[in-house]
GUFI-873484 format. One record per residue (C-alpha): residue number from 1; residue in three letters; x, y, z. Coordinates in nm, 2 decimals, m for minus. Layout:
<atoms>
(atom NUM, "ALA", (X, Y, Z)),
...
</atoms>
This chain:
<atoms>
(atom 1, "UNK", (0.00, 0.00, 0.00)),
(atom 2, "UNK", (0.29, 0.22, 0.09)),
(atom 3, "UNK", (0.47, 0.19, m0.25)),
(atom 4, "UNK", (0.09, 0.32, m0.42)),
(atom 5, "UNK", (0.10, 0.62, m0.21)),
(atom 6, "UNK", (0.44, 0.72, m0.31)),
(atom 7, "UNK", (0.38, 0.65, m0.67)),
(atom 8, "UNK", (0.11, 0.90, m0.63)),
(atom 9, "UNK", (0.26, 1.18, m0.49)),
(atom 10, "UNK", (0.57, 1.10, m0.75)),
(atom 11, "UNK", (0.28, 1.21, m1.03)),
(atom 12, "UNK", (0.17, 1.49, m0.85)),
(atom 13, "UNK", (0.54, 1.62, m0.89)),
(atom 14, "UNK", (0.59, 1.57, m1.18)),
(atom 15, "UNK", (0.24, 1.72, m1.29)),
(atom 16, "UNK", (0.34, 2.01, m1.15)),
(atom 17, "UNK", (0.69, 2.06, m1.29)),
(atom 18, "UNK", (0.56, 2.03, m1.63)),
(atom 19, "UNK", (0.29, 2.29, m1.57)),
(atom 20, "UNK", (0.51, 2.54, m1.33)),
(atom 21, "UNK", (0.80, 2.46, m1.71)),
(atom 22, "UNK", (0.54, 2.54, m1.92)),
(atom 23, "UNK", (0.39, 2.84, m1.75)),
(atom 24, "UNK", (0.78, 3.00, m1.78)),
(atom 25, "UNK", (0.79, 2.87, m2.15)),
(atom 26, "UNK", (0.49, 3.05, m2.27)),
(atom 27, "UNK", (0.62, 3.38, m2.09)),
(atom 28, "UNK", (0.96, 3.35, m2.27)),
(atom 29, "UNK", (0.93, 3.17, m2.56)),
(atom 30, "UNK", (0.75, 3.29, m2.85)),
(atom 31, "UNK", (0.57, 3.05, m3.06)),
(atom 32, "UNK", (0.69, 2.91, m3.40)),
(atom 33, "UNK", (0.47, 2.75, m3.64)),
(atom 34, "UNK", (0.59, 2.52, m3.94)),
(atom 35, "UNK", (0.53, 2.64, m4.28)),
(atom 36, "UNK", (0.55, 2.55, m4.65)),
(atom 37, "UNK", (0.55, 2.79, m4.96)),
(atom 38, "UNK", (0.36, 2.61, m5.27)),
(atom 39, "UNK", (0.51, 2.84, m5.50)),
(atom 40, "UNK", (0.90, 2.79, m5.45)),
(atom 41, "UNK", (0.84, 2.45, m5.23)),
(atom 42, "UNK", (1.06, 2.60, m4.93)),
(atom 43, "UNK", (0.99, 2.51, m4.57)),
(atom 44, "UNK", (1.05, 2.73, m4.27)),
(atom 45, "UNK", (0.91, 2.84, m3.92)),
(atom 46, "UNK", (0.76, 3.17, m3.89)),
(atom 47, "UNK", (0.64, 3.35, m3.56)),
(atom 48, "UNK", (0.28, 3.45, m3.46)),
(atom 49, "UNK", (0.33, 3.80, m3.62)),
(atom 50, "UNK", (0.40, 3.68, m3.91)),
(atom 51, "UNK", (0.06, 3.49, m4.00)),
(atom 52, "UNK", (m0.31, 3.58, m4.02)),
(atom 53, "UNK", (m0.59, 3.38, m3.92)),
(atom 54, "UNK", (m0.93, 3.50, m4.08)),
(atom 55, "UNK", (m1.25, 3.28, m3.95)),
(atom 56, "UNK", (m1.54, 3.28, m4.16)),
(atom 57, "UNK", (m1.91, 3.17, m4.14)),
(atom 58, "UNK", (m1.81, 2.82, m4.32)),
(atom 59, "UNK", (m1.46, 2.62, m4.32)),
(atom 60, "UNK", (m1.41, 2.75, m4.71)),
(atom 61, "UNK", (m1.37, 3.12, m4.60)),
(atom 62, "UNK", (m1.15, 3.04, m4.28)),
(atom 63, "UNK", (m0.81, 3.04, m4.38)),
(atom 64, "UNK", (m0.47, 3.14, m4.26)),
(atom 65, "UNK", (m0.22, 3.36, m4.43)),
(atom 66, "UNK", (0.18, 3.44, m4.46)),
(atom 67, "UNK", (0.44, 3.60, m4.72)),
(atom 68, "UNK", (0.72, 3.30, m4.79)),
(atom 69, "UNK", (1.01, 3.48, m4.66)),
(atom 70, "UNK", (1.19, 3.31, m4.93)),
(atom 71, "UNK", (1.02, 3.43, m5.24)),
(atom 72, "UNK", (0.79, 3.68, m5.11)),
(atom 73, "UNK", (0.46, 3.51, m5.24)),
(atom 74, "UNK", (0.14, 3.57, m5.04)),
(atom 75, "UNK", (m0.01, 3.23, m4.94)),
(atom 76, "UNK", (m0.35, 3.11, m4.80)),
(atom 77, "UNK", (m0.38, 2.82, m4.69)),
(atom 78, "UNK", (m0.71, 2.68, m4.56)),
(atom 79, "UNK", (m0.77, 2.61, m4.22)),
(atom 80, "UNK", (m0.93, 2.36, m4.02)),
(atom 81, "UNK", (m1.11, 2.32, m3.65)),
(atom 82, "UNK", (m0.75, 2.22, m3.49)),
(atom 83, "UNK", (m0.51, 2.46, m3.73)),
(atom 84, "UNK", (m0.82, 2.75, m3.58)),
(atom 85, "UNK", (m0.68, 2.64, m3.23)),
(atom 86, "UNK", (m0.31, 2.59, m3.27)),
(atom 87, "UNK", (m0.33, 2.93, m3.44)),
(atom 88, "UNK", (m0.56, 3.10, m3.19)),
(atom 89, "UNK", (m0.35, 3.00, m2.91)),
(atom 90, "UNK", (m0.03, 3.03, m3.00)),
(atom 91, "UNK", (m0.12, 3.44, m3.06)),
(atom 92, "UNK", (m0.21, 3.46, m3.43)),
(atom 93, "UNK", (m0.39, 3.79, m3.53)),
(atom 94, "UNK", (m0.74, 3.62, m3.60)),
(atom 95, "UNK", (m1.01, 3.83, m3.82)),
(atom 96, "UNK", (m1.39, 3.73, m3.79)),
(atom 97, "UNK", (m1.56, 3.76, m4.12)),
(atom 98, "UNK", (m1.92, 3.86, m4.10)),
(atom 99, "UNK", (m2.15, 3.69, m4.38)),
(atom 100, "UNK", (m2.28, 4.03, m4.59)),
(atom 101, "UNK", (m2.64, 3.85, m4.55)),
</atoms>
């Protein structure tokens, strides 16, 4: 019984590191999200200021937006329920589009 009550509070330690590490990581790291350009094919990580987020009344006018910082090309690039939230939380600019109906 002993050994389950220290495996316990073990996992309550640990919990809390992770959350106390990740509460100092959100204060000084900034986020980077993985991207692609479709025009030159280059890959690269951009930071929150550097992409738009616009949400729109139906999942073919919400999107996401960047200039490839290697060819300078505007992209959009569609986005789904869990790109929304990866982008919403990690700081994006986000844009609501109101339907003109």
């Amino acid at each position: 019984m002993s050994g389950g009550s220290v495996m316990s509070g073990v996992q309550g330690v640990q919990e809390m590191s992770v959350a106390v590490a990740f509460a100092g990581m959100k204060r000084a790291v900034d986020v980077v999200f993985r991207a692609g350009c479709p025009d030159c094919r280059a890959n690269f990580e951009l930071g929150a200021s550097a992409l738009r987020l616009a949400i729109g009344a139906t999942s073919k006018t919400t999107f996401y937006s960047f200039t490839c910082p290697e060819c300078g090309v505007a992209v959009r690039k569609p986005a789904g329920e869990r790109i929304v939230e990866l982008l919403t939380g990690g700081g994006v600019r986000t844009l609501r589009l109101h339907s003109a109906g």
